[in-house]
C-alpha positions in Angstrom: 96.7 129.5 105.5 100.0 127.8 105.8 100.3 124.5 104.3 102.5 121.5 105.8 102.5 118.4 103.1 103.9 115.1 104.2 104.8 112.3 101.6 104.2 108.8 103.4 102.5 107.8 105.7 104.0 105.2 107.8 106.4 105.3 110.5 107.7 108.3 110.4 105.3 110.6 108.4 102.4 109.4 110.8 104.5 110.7 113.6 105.3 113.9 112.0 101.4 114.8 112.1 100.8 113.4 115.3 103.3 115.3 117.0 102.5 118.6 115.1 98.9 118.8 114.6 98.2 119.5 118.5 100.9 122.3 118.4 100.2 123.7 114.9 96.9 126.6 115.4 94.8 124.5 112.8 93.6 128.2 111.6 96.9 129.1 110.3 98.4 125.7 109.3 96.4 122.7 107.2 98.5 119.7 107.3 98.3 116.9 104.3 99.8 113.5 104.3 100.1 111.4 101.3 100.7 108.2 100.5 99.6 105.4 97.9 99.0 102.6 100.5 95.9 102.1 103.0 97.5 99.6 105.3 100.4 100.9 107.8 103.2 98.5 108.3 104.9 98.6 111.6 108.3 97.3 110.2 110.4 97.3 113.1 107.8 95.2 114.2 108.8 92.5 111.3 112.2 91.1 113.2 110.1 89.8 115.7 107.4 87.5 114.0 110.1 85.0 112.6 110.6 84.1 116.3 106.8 84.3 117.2 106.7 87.6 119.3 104.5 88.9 116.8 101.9 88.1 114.2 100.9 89.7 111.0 97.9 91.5 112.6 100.5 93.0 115.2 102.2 94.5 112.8 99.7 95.5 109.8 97.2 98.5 110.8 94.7 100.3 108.7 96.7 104.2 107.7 93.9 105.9 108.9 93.8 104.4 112.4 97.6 106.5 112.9 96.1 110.0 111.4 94.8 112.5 113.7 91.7 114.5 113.7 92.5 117.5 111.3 94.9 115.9 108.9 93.8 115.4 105.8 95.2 112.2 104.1 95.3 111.2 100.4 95.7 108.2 99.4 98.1 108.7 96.0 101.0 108.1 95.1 103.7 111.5 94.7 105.3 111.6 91.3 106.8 114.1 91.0 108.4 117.3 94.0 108.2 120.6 92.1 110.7 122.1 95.2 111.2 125.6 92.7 107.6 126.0 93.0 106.5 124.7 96.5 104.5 121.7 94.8 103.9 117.8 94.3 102.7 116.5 91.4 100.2 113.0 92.5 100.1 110.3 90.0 96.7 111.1 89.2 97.8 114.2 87.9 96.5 116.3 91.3 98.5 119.1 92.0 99.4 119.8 95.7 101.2 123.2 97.0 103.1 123.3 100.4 104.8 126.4 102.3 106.8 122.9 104.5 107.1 119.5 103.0 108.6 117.1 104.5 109.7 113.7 102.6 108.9 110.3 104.7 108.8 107.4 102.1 110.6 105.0 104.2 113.0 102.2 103.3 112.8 99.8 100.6 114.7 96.3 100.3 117.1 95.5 96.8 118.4 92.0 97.2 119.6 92.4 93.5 122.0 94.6 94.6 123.5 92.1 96.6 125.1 89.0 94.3 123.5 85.8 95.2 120.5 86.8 97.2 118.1 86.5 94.5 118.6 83.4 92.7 116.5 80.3 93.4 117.0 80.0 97.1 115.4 83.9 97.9 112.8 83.3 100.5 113.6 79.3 100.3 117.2 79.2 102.9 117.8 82.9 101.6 115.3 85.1 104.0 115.2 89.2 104.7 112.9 90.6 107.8 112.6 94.1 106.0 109.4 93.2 104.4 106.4 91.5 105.8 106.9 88.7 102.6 110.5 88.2 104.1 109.7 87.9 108.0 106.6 85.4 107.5 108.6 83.3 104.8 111.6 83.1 107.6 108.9 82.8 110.3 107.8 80.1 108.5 111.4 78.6 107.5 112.2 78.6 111.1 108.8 76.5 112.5 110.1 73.6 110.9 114.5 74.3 110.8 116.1 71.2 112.7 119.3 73.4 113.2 122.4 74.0 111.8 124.4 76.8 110.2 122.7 79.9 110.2 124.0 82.9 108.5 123.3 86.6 109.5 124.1 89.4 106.7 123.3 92.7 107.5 123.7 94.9 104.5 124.0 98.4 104.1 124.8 100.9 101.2 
């Protein structure tokens, strides 16, 4: 049996077992997806509830809804990718082997990376829609903003 391990399970990981599980013979292939986290957030979805298009329930799923029939899922986090020996060490010290693995951990935001973001003002007149803390504090910012400057800083590395 051929084994196909994904690490994450959000955007991207959950489409890598949707879209191979139906063509995959499940006798010669079990897939695995891992991934610390039991609720799936749809972050693209996060630009839009500043400006009311979306909610917090539009964009925050349970994992398990997104993971088909046949996939096994784990809820762990991966420590440690063995790639010399086709294997992922878990946090809980599980060991998991792979003959494909495919890395899908997604984004994460560092506002201390970028002077000024995180002083006193972060999430106050200081907002980021990469998280879901970011979007609803802006979302929130903006219910009650009477106008004026607003800056837009899209930072990349």
């Amino acid at each position: 049996m051929k084994r196909l391990l994904v690490i994450g399970a959000g955007t991207a990981g959950t489409m890598v077992v949707n879209r191979l599980r139906p063509i995959l013979d499940s006798d010669e292939w079990k897939i695995t997806i891992v991934d610390p986290l039991e609720t799936h957030y749809y972050q693209p979805g996060f630009l839009f509830i500043p400006f009311g298009m979306y909610s917090k329930s539009d964009v925050m799923k349970p994992r398990r809804d997104f993971i088909p029939a046949g996939v096994e899922m784990i809820k762990a986090a991966a420590d440690v990718i063995e790639p010399d020996q086709n294997r992922v060490k878990l946090a809980d010290g599980k060991i998991l082997t792979y003959d494909v693995l495919v890395i899908a951990t997604g984004t994460a935001t560092h506002p201390e990376e970028t002077a000024g973001l995180e002083g006193p003002e972060w999430r106050r007149s200081i907002f980021d829609f990469y998280t879901i803390e970011g979007s609803l504090a802006l979302a929130k910012q903006l219910r009650t903003w009477r106008g004026g400057r607003l800056v837009l800083n899209v930072v990349e590395n």
